[in-house]
VEXDREN-2710 file (C-alpha; in Angstrom, 1 decimal):
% VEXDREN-2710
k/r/px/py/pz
1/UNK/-44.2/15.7/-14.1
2/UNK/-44.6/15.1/-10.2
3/UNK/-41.7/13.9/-8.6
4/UNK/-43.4/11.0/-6.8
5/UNK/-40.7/8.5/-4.7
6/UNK/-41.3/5.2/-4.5
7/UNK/-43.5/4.3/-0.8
8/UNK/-41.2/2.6/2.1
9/UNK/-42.9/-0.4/4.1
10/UNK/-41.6/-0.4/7.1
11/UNK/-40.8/-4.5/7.9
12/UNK/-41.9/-4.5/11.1
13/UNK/-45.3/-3.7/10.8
14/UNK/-46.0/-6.0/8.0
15/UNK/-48.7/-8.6/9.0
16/UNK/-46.0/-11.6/7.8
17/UNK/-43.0/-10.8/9.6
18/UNK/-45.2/-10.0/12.7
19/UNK/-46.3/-13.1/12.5
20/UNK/-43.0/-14.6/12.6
21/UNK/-41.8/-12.7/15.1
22/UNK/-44.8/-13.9/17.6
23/UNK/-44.3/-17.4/16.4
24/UNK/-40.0/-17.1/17.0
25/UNK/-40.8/-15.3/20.4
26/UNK/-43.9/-18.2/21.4
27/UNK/-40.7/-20.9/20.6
28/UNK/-38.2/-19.3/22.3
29/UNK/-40.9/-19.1/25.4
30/UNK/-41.9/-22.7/24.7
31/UNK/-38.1/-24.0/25.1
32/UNK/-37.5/-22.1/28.1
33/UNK/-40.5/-24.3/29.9
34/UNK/-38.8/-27.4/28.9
35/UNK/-37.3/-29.6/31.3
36/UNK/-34.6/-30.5/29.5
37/UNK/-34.2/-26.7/28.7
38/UNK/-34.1/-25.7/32.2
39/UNK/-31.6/-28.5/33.6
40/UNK/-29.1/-26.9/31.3
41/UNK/-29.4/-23.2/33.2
42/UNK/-27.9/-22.3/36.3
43/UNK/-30.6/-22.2/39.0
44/UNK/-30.0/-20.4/42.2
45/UNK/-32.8/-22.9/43.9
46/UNK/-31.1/-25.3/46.1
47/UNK/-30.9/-29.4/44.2
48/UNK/-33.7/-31.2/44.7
49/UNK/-33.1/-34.5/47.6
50/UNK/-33.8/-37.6/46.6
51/UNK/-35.7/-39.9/48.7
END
């Protein structure tokens, strides 16, 4: 009898989790573009003037 050990998947190149991990990463991208996002972080960029 062969000794035959059970095949390993590796996660990270299954078509499902890499399709979460685009969708997590496009999110993640997607809340950094926000305005309300942005007002929370530090800018170095001087204040805008109002007028």
């Amino acid at each position: 009898m062969a000794d035959s050990a059970p095949a390993v998947v590796r996660l990270d190149s299954h078509p499902a989790f890499r399709s979460a991990e685009r969708r997590s990463r496009e999110f993640q991208e997607a809340m950094r573009r926000h305005p309300s996002f942005q007002s929370r972080m530090p800018s170095s960029a001087p204040a805008l003037r109002l007028v």
